[in-house]
C-alpha distance (Angstrom), angle and dihedral (degrees) to the residues before:
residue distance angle dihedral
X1 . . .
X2 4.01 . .
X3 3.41 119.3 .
X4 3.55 115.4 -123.1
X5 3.83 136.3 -164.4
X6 3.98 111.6 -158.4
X7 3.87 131.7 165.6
X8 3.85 109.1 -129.7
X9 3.80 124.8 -171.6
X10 3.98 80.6 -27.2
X11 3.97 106.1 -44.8
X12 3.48 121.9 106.3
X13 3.70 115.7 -151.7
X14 3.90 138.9 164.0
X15 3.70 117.6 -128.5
X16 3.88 141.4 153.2
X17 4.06 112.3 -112.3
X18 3.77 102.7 -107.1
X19 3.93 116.5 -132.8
X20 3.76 98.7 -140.3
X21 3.50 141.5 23.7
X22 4.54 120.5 -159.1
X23 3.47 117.1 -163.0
X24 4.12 123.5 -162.6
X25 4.26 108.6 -130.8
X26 3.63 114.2 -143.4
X27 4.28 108.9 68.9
X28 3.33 81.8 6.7
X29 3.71 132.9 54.5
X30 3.89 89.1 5.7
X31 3.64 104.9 56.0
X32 4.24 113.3 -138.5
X33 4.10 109.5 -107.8
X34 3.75 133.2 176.7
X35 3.95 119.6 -43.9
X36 4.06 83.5 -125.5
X37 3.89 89.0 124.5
X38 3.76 90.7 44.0
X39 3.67 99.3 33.3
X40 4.54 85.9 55.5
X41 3.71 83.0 49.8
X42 3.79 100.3 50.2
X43 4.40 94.1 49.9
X44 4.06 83.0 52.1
X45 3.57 93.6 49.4
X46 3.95 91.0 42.7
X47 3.63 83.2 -118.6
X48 4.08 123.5 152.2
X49 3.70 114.8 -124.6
X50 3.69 117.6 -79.0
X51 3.75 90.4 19.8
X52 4.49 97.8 106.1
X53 3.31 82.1 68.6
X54 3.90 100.6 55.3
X55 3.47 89.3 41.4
X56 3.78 89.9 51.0
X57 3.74 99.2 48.4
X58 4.13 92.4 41.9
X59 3.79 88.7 55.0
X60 4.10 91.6 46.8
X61 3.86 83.8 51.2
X62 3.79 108.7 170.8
X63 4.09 91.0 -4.2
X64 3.36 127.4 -111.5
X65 3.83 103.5 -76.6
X66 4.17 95.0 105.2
X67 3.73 84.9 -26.5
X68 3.88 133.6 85.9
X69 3.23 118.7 -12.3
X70 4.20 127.8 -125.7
X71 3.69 86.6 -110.7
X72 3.51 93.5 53.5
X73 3.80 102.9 39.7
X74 3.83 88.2 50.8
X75 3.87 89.7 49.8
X76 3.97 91.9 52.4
X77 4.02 86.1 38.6
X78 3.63 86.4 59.4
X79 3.98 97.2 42.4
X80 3.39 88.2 51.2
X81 3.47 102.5 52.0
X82 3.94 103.0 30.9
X83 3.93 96.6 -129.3
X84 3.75 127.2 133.9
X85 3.85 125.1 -106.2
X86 4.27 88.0 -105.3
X87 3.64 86.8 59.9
X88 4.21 99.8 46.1
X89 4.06 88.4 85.1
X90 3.70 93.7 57.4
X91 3.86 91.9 47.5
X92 3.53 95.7 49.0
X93 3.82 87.0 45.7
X94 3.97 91.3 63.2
X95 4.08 108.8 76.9
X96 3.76 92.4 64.3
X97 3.45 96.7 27.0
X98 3.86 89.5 98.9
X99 3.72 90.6 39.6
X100 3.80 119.9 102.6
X101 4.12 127.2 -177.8
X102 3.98 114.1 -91.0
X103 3.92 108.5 -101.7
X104 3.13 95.9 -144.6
X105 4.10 104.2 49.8
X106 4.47 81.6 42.1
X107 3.94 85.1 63.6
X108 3.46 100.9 41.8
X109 3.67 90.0 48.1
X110 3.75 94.7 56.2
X111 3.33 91.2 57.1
X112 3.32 105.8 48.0
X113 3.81 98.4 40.8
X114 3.75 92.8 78.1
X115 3.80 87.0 66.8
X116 3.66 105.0 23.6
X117 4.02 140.5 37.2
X118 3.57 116.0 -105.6
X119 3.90 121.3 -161.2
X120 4.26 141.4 166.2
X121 3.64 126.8 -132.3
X122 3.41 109.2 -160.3
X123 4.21 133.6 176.9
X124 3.73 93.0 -154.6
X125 4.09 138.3 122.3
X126 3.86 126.2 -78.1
X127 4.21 89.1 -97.7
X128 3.95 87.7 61.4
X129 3.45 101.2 91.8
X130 3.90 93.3 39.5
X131 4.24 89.0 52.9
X132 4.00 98.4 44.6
X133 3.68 98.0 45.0
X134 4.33 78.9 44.0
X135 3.54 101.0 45.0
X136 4.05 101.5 28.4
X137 3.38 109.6 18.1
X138 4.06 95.9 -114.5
X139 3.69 93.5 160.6
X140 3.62 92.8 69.7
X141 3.32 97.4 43.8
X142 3.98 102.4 61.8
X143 3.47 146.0 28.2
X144 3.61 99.5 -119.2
X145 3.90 141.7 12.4
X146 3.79 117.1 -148.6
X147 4.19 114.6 -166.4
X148 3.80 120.3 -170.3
X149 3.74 90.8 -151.8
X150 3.95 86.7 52.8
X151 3.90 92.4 55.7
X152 3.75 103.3 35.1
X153 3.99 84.8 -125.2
X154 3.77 129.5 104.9
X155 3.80 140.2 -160.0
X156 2.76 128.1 -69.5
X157 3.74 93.2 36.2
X158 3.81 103.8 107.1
X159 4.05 86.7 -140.8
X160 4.17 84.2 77.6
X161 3.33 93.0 50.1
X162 3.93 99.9 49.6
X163 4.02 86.5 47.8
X164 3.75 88.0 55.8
X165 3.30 102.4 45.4
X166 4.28 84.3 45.5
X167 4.23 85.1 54.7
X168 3.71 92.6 63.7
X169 3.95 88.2 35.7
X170 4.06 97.5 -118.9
X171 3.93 125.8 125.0
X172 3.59 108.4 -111.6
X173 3.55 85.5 -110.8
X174 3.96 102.9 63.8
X175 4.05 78.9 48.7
X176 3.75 129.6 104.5
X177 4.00 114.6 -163.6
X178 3.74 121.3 -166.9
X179 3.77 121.3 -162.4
X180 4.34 140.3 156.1
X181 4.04 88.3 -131.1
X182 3.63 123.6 87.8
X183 3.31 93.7 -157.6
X184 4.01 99.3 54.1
X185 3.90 86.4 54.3
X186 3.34 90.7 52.3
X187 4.13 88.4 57.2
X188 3.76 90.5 43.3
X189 3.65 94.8 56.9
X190 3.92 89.5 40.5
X191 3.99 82.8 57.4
X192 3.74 84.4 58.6
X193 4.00 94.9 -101.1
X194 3.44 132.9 133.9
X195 3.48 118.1 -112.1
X196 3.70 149.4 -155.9
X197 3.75 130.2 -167.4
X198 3.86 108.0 -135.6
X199 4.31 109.6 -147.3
X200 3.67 97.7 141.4
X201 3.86 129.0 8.4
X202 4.24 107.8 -125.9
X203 4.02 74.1 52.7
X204 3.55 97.2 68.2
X205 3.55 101.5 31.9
X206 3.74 81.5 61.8
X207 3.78 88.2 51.2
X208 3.66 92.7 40.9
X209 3.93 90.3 56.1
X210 3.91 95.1 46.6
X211 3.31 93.0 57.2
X212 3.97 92.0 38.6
X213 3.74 83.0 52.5
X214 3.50 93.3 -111.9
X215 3.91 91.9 -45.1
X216 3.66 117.8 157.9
């Protein structure tokens, strides 16, 4: 890797190019809509607003990483809620079905990806991957698609974040990993990445390209 000194928005710092940047999905990548889906799921369920997603995270439990299995989750899911096996995929369809992928991370993605892998890291269930590539086309858009449920392993356990950064094979530390939880950036610098905290997305775009030394 060259290093590189670049002024960005007015700093000047030295830095090595990383090889690889992994984003987390949910708050992230896919950016939070309306609870329309949800909300049309809840008044046929007789449900109060709000309450799909208790029910949803009480039947998940502990996750499925050593945990409850997707078998099991989808048999409480389904005791909970009173609805037949032919209507489980539809459910399960309805958190992200107000969702949509961030513009602005899509576009700096493309054009980066030429000259750099591009991965997610995701704590989600074993249908994830299956849904996003479905639903969003996330397949197409990166290199490589990590799933906690897949691996048994979680973030922030830096174990996920090495076997990420080994899918798109980078070290972890020509990576940059970009996630809404404090506490998963903490593990992805402990795995000896770089790391950006994502609030808002022209923020780390602007983060993105600093490191990417103005990359785009």
């Amino acid at each position: 890797m060259a290093s590189r000194r670049r002024e960005w928005g007015g700093a000047v710092r030295s830095s090595s190019v990383p090889r690889a940047v992994i984003f987390d999905v949910g708050g992230v990548l896919l950016r939070r809509g309306g609870r329309a889906a949800r909300r049309a799921w809840e008044e046929r369920l007789g449900l109060a607003e709000g309450d799909l997603d208790r029910v949803q995270a009480e039947c998940i439990g502990s996750g499925w990483e050593g945990g409850r299995t997707e078998h099991e989750i989808n048999e409480r899911l389904m005791s909970a809620t009173g609805i037949r096996s032919a209507d489980l995929p539809c459910l399960l369809d309805a958190p992200d079905a107000d969702h949509h992928l961030e513009p602005a991370l899509v576009q700096f993605i493309r054009g980066i990806r030429p000259r750099c892998h591009v991965g997610v890291l995701a704590n989600a269930g074993p249908a994830s991957r299956e849904r996003w590539s479905r639903q969003f086309a996330l397949d197409q858009l990166v290199d490589a698609i990590v799933v906690s449920a897949e691996e048994g392993i979680s973030k922030p356990d830096v174990r996920i974040y090495r076997l990420a950064a080994g899918r798109l094979g980078v070290p972890p530390g020509e990576c940059v990993f970009v996630d809404d939880k404090e506490g998963n950036v903490a593990g992805a610098r402990a795995a000896g990445m770089t790391a950006v905290h994502h609030v808002a997305a022209a923020e780390t775009v602007s983060a993105l390209r600093a490191h990417f030394g103005g990359r785009r």
